[in-house]
mmCIF file as Biopython writes it, N, C-alpha, C and O atoms, coordinates in Angstrom:
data_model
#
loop_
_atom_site.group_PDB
_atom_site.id
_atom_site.type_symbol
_atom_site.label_atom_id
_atom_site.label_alt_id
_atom_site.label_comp_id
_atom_site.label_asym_id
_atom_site.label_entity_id
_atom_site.label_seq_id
_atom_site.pdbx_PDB_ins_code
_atom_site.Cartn_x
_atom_site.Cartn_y
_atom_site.Cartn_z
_atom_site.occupancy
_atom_site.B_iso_or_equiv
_atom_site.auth_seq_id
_atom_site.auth_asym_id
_atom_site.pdbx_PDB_model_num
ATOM 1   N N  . UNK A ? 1  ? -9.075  -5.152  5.581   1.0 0.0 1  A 1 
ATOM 2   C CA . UNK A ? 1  ? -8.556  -4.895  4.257   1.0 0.0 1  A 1 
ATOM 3   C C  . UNK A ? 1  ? -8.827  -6.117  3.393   1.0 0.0 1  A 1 
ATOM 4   O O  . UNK A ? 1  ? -8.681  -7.230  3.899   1.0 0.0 1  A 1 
ATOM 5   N N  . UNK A ? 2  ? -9.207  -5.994  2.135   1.0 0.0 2  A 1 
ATOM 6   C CA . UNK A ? 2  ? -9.316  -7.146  1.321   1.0 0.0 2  A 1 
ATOM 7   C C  . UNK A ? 2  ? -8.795  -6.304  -0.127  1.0 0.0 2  A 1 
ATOM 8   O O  . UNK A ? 2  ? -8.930  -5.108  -0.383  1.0 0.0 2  A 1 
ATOM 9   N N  . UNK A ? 3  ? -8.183  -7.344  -0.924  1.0 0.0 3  A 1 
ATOM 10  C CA . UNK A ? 3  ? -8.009  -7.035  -2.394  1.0 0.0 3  A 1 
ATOM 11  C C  . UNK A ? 3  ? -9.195  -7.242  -3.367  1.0 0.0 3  A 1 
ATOM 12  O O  . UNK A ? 3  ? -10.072 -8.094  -3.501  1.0 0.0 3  A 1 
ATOM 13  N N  . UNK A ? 4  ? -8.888  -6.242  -3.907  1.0 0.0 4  A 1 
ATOM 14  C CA . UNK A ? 4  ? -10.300 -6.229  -5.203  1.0 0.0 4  A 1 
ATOM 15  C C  . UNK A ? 4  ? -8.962  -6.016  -6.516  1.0 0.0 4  A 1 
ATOM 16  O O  . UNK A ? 4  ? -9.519  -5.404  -7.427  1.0 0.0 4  A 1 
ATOM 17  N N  . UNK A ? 5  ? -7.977  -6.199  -6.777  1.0 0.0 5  A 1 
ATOM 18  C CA . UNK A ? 5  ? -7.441  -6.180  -7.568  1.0 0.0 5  A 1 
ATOM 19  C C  . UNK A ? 5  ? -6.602  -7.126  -7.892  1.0 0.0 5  A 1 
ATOM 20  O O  . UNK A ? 5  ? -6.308  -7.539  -6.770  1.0 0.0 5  A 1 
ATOM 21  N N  . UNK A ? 6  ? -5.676  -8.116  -9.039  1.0 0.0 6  A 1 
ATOM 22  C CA . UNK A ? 6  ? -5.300  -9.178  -8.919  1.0 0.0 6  A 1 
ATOM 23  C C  . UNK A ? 6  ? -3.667  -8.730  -8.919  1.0 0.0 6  A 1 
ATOM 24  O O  . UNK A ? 6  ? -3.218  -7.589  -8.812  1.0 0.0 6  A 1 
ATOM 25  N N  . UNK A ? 7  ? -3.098  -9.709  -9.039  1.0 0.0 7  A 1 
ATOM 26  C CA . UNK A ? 7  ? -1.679  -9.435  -7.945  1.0 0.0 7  A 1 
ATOM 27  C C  . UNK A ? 7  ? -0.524  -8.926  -9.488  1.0 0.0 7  A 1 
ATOM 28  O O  . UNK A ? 7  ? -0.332  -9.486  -10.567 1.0 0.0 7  A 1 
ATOM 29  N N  . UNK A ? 8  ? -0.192  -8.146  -9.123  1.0 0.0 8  A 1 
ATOM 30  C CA . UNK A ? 8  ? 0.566   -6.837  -10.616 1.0 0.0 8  A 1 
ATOM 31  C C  . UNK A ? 8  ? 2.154   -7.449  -10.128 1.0 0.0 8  A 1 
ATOM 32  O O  . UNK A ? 8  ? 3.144   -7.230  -10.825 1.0 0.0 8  A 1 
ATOM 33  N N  . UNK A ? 9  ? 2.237   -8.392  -8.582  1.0 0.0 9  A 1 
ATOM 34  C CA . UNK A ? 9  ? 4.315   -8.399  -8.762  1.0 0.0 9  A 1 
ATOM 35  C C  . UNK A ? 9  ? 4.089   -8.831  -6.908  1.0 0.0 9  A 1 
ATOM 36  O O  . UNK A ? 9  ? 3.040   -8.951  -6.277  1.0 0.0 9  A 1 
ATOM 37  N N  . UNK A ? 10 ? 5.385   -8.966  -6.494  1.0 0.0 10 A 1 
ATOM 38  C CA . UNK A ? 10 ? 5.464   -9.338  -5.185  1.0 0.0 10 A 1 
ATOM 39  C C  . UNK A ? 10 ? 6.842   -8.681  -4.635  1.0 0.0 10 A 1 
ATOM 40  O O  . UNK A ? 10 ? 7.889   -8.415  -5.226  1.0 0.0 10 A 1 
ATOM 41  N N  . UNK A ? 11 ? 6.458   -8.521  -3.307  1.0 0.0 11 A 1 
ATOM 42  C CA . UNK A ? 11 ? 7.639   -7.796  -2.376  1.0 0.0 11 A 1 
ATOM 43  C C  . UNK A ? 11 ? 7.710   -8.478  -1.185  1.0 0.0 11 A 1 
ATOM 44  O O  . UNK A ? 11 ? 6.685   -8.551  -0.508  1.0 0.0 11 A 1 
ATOM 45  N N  . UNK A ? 12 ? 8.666   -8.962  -0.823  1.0 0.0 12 A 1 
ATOM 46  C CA . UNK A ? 12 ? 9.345   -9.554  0.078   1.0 0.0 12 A 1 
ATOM 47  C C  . UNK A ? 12 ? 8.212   -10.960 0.345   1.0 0.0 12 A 1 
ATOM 48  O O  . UNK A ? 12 ? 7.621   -11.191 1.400   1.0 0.0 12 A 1 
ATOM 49  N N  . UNK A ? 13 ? 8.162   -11.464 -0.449  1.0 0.0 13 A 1 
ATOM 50  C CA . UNK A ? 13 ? 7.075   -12.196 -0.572  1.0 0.0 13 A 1 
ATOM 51  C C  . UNK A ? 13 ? 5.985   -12.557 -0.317  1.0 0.0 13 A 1 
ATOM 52  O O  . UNK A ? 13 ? 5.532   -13.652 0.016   1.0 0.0 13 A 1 
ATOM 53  N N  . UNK A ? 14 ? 5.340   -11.129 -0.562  1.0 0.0 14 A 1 
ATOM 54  C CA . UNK A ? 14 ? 3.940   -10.981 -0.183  1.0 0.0 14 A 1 
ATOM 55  C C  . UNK A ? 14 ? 3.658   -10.316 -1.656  1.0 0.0 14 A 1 
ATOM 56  O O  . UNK A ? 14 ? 4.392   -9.645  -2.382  1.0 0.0 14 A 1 
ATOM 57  N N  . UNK A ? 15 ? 2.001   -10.867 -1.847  1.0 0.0 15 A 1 
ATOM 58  C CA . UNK A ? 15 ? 1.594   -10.329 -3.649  1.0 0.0 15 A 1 
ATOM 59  C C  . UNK A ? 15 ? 1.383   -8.876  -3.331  1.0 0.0 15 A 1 
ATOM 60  O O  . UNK A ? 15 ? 1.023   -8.509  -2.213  1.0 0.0 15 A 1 
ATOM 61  N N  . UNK A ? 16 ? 1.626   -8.006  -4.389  1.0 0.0 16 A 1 
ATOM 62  C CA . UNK A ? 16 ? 1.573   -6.704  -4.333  1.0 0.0 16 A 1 
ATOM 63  C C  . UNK A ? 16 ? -0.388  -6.200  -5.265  1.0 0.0 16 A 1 
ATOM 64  O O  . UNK A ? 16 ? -0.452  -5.928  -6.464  1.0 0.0 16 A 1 
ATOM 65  N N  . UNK A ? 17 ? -1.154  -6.207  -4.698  1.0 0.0 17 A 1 
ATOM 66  C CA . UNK A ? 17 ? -2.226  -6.249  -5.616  1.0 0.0 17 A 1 
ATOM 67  C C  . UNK A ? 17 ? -2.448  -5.007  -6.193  1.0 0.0 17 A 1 
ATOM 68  O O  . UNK A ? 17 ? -1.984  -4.040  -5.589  1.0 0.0 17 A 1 
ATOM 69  N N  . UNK A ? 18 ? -3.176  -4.776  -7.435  1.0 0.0 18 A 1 
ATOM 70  C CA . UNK A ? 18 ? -3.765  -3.855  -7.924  1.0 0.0 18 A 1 
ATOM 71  C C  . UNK A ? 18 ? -4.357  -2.856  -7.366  1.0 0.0 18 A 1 
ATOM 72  O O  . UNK A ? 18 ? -4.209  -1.667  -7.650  1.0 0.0 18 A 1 
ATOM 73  N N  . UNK A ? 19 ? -5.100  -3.359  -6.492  1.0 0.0 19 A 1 
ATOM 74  C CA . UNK A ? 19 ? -5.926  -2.274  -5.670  1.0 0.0 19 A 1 
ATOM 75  C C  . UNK A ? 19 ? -6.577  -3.083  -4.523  1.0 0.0 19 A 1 
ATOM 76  O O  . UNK A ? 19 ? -6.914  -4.250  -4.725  1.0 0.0 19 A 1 
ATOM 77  N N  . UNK A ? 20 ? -6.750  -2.520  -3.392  1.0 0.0 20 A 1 
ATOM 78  C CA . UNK A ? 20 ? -7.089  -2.904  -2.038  1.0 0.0 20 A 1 
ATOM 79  C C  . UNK A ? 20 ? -8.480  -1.960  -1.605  1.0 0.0 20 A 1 
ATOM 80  O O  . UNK A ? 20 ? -8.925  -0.871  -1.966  1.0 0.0 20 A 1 
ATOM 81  N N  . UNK A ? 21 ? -8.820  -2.827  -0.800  1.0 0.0 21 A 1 
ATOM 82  C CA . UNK A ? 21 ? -10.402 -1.798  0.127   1.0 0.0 21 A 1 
ATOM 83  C C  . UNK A ? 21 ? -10.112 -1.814  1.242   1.0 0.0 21 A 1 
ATOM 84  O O  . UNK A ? 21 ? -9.869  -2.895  1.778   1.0 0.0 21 A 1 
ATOM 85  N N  . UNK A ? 22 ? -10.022 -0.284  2.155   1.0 0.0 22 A 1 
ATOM 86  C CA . UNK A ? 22 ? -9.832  -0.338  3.261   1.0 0.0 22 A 1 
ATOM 87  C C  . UNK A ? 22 ? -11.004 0.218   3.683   1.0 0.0 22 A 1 
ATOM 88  O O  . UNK A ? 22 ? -11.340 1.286   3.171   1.0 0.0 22 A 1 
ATOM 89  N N  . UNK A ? 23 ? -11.812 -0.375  4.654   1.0 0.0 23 A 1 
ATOM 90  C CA . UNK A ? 23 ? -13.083 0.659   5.227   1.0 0.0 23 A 1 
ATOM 91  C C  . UNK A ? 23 ? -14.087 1.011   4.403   1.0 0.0 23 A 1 
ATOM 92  O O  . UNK A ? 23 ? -14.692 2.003   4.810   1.0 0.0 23 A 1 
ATOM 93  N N  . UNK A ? 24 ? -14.590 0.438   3.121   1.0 0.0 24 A 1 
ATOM 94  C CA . UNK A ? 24 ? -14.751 0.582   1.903   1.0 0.0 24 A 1 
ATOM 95  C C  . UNK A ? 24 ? -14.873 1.327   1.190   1.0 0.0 24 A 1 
ATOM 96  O O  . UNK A ? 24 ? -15.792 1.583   0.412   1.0 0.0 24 A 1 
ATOM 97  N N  . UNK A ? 25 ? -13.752 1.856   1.419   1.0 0.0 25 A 1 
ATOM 98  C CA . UNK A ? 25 ? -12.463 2.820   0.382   1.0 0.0 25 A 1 
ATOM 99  C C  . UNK A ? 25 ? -11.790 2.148   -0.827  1.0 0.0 25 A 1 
ATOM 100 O O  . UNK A ? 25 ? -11.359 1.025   -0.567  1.0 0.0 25 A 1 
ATOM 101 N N  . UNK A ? 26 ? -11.608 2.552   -2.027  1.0 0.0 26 A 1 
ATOM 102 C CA . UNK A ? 26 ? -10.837 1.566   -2.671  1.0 0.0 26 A 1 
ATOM 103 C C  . UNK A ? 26 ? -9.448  1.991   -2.655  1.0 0.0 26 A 1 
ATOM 104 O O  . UNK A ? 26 ? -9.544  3.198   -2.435  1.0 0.0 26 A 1 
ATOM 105 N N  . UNK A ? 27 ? -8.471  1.771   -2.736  1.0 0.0 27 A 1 
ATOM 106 C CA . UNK A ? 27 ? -7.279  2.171   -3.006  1.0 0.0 27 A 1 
ATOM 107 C C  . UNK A ? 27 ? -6.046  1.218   -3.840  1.0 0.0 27 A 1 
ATOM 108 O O  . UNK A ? 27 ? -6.082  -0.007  -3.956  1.0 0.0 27 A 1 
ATOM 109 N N  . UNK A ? 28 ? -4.858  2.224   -4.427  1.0 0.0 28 A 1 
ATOM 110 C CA . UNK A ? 28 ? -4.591  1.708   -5.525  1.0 0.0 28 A 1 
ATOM 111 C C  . UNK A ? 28 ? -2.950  1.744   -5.212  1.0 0.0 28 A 1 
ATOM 112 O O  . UNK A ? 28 ? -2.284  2.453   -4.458  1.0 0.0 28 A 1 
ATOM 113 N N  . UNK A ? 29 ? -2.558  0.553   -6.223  1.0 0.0 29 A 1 
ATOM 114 C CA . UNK A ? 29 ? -1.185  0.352   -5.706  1.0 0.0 29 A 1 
ATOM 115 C C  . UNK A ? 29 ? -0.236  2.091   -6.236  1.0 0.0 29 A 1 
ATOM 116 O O  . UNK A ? 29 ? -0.151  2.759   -7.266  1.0 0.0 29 A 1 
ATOM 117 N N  . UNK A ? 30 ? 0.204   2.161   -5.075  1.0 0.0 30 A 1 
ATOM 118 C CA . UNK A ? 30 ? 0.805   3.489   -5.412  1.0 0.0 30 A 1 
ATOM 119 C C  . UNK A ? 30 ? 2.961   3.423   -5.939  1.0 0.0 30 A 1 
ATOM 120 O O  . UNK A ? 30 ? 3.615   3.781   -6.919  1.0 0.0 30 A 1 
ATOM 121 N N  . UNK A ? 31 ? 3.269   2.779   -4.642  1.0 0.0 31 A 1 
ATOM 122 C CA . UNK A ? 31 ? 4.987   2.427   -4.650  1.0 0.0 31 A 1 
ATOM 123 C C  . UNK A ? 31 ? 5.197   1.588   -3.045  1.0 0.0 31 A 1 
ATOM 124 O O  . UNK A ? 31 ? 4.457   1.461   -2.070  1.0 0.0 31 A 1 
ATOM 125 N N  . UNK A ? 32 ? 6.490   1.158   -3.345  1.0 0.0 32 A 1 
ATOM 126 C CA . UNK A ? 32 ? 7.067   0.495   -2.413  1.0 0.0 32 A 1 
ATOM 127 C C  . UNK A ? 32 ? 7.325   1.419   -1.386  1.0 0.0 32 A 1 
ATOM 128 O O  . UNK A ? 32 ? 7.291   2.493   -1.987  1.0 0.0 32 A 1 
ATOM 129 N N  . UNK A ? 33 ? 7.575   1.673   -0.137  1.0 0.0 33 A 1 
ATOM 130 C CA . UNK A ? 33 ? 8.224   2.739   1.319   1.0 0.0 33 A 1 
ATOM 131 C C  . UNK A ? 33 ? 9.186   2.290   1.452   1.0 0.0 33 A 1 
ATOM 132 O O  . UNK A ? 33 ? 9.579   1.155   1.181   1.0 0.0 33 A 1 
ATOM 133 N N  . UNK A ? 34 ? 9.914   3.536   2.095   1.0 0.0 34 A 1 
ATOM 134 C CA . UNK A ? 34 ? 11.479  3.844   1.697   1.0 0.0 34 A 1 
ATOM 135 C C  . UNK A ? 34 ? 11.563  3.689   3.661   1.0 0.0 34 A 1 
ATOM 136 O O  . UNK A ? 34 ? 11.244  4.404   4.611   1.0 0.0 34 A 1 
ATOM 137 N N  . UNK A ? 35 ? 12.084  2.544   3.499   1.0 0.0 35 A 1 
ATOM 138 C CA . UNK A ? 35 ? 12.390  2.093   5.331   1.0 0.0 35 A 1 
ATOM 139 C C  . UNK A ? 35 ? 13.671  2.667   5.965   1.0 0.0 35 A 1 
ATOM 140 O O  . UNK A ? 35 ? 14.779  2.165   5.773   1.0 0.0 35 A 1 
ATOM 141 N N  . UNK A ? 36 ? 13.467  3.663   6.670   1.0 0.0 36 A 1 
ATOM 142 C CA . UNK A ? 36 ? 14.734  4.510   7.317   1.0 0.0 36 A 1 
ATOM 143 C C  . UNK A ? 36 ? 14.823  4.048   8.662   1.0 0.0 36 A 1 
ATOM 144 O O  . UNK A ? 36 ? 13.855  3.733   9.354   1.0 0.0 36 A 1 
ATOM 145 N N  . UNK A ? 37 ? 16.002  4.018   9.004   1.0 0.0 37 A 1 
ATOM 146 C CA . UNK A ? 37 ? 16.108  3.611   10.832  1.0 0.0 37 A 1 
ATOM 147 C C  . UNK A ? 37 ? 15.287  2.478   11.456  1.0 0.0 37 A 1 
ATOM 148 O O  . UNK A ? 37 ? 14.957  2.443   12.641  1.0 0.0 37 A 1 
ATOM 149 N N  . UNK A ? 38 ? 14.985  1.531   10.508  1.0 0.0 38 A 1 
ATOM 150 C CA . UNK A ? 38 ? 14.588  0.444   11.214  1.0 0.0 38 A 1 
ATOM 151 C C  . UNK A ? 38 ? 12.969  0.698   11.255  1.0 0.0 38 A 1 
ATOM 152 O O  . UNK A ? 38 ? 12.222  -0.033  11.904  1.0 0.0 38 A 1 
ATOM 153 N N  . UNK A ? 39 ? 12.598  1.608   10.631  1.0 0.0 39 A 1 
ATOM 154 C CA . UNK A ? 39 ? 11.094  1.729   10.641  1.0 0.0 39 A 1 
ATOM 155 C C  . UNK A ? 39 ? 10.679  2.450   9.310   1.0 0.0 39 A 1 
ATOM 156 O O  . UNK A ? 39 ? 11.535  2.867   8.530   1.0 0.0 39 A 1 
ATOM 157 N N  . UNK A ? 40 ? 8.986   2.616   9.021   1.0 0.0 40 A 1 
ATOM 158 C CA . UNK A ? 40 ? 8.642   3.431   7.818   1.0 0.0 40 A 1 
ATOM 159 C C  . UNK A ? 40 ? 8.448   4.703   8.236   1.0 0.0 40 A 1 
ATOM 160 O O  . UNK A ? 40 ? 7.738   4.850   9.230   1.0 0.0 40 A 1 
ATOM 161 N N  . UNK A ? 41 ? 8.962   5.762   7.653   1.0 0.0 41 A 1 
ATOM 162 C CA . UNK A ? 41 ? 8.513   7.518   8.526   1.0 0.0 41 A 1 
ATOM 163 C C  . UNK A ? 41 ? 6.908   7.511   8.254   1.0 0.0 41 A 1 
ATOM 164 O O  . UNK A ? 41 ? 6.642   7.326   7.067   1.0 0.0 41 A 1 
ATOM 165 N N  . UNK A ? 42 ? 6.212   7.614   8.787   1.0 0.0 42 A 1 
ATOM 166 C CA . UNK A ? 42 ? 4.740   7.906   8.244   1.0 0.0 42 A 1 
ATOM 167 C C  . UNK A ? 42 ? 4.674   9.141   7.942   1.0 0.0 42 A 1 
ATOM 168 O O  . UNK A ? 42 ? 3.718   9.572   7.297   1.0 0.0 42 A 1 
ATOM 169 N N  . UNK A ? 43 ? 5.558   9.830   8.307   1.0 0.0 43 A 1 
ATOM 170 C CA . UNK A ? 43 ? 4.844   11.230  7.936   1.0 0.0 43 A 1 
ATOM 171 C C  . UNK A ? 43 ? 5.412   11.590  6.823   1.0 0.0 43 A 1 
ATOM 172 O O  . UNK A ? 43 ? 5.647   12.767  6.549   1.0 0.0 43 A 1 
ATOM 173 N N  . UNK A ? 44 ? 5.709   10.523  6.011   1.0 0.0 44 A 1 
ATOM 174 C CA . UNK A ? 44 ? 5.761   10.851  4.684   1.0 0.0 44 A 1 
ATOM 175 C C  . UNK A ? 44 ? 4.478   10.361  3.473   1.0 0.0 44 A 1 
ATOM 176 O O  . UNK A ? 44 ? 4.271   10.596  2.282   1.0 0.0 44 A 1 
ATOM 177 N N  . UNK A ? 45 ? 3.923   9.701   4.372   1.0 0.0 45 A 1 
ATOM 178 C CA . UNK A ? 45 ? 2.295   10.050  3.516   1.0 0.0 45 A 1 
ATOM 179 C C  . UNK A ? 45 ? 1.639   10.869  3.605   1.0 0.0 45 A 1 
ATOM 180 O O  . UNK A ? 45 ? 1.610   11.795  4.415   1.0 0.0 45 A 1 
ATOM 181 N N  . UNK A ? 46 ? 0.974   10.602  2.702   1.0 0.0 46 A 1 
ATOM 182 C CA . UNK A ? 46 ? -0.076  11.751  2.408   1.0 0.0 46 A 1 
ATOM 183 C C  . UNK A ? 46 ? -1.297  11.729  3.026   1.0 0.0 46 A 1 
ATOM 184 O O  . UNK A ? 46 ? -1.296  10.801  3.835   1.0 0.0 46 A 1 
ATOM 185 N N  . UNK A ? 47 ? -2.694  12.518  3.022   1.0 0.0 47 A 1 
ATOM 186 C CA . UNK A ? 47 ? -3.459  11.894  3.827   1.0 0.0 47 A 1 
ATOM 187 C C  . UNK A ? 47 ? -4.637  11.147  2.778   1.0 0.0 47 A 1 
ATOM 188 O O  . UNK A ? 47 ? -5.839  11.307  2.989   1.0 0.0 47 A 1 
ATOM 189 N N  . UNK A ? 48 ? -4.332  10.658  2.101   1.0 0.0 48 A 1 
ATOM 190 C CA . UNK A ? 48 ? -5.122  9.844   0.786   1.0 0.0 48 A 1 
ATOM 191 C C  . UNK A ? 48 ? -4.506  8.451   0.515   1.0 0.0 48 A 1 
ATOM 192 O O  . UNK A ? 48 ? -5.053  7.586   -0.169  1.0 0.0 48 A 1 
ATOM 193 N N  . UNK A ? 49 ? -2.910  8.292   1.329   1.0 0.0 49 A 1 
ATOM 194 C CA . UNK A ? 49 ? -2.600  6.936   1.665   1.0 0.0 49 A 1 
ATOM 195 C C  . UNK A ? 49 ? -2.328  6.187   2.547   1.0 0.0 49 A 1 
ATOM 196 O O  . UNK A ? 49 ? -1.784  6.595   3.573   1.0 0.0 49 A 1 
ATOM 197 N N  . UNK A ? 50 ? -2.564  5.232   2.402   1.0 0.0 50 A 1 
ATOM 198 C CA . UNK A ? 50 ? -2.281  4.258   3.517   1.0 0.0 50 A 1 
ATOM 199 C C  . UNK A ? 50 ? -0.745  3.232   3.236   1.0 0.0 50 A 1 
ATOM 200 O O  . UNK A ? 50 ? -0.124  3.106   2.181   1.0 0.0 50 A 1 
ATOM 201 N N  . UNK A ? 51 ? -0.462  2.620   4.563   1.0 0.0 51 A 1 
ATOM 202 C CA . UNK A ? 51 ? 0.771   1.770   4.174   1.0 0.0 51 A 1 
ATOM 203 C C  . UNK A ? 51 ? 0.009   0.121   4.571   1.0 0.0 51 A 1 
ATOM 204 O O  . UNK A ? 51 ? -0.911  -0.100  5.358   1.0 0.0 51 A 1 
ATOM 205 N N  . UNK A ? 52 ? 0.576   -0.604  3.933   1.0 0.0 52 A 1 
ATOM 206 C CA . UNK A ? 52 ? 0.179   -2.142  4.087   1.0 0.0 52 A 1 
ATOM 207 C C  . UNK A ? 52 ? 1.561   -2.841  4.606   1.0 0.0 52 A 1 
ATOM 208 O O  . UNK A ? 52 ? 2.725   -2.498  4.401   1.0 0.0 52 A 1 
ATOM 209 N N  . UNK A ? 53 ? 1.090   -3.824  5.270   1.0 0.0 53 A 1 
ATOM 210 C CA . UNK A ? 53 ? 2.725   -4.809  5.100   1.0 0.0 53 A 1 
ATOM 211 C C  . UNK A ? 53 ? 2.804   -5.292  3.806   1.0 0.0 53 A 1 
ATOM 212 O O  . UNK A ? 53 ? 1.904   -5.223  2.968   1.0 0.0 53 A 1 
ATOM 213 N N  . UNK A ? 54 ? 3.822   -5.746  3.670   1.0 0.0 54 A 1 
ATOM 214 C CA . UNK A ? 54 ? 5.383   -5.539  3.946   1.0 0.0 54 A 1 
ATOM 215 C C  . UNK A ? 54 ? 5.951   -4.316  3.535   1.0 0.0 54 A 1 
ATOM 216 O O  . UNK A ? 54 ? 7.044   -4.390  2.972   1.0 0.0 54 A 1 
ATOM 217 N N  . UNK A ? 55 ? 5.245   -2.785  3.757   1.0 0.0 55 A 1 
ATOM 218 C CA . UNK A ? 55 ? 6.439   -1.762  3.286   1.0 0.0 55 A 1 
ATOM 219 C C  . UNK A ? 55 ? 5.227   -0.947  1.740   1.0 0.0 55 A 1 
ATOM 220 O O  . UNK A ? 55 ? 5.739   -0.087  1.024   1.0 0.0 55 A 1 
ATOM 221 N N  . UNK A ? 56 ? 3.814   -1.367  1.496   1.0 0.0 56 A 1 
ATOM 222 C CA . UNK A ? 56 ? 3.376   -1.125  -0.124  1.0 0.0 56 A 1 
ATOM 223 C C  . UNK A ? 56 ? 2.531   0.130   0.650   1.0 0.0 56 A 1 
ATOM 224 O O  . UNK A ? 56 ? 2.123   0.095   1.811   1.0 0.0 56 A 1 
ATOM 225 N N  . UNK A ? 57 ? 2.418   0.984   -0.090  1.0 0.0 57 A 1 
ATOM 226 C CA . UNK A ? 57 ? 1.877   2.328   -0.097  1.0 0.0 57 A 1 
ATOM 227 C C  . UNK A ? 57 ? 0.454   2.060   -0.989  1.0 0.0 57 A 1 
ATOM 228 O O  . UNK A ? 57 ? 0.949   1.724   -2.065  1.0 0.0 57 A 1 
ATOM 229 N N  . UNK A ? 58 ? -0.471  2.028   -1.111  1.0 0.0 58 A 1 
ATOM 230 C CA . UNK A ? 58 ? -1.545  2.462   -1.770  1.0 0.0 58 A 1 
ATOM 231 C C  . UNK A ? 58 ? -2.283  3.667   -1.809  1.0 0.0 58 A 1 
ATOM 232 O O  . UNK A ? 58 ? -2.733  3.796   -0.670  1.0 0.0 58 A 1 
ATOM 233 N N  . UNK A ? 59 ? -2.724  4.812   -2.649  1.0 0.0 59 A 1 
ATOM 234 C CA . UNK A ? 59 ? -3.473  5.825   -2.504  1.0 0.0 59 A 1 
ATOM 235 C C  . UNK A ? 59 ? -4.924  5.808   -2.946  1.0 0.0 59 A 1 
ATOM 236 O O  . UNK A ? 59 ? -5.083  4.888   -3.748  1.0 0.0 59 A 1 
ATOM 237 N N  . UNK A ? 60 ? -5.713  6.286   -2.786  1.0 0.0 60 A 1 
ATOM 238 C CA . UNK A ? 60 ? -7.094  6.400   -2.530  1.0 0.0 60 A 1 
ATOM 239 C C  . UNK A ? 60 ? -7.480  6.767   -3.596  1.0 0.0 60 A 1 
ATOM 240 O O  . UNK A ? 60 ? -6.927  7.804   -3.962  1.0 0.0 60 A 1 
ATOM 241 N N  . UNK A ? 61 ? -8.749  6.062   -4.784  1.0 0.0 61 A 1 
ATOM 242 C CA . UNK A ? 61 ? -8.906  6.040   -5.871  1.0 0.0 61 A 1 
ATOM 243 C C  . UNK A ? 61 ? -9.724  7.325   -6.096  1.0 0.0 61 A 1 
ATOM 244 O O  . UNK A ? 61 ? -10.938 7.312   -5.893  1.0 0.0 61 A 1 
ATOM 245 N N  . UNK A ? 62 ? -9.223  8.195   -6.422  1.0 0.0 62 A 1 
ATOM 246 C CA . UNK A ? 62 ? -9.948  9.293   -7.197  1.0 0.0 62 A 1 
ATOM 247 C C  . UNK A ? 62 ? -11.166 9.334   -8.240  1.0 0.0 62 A 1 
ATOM 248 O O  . UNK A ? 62 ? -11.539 10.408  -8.712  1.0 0.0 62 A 1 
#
């Protein structure tokens, strides 16, 4: 994973970037994940996103 986008805010103190490349895919900051029971549910994504640490969701640039 690398950022191609510059940093829009930070979460748990890690930069939250604009947009990320996974696999060279681009993808885009989407929202923060909603941490239930000590973990993230994955199966609450979609199949166009991915999760990053600490908890940031990005979806896949259309």
């Amino acid at each position: 994973m690398s950022q191609n986008g510059h940093a829009i805010g930070n979460y748990l103190g890690k930069p939250i970037f604009e947009s990320i490349e996974v696999q060279d895919d681009t993808y885009v900051f989407d929202r923060i994940a909603t941490y239930v029971d000590d973990e993230f549910p994955l199966d609450r994504l979609s199949e166009n996103e991915v999760l990053v640490e600490p908890g940031l969701i990005y979806r896949h640039k259309d």
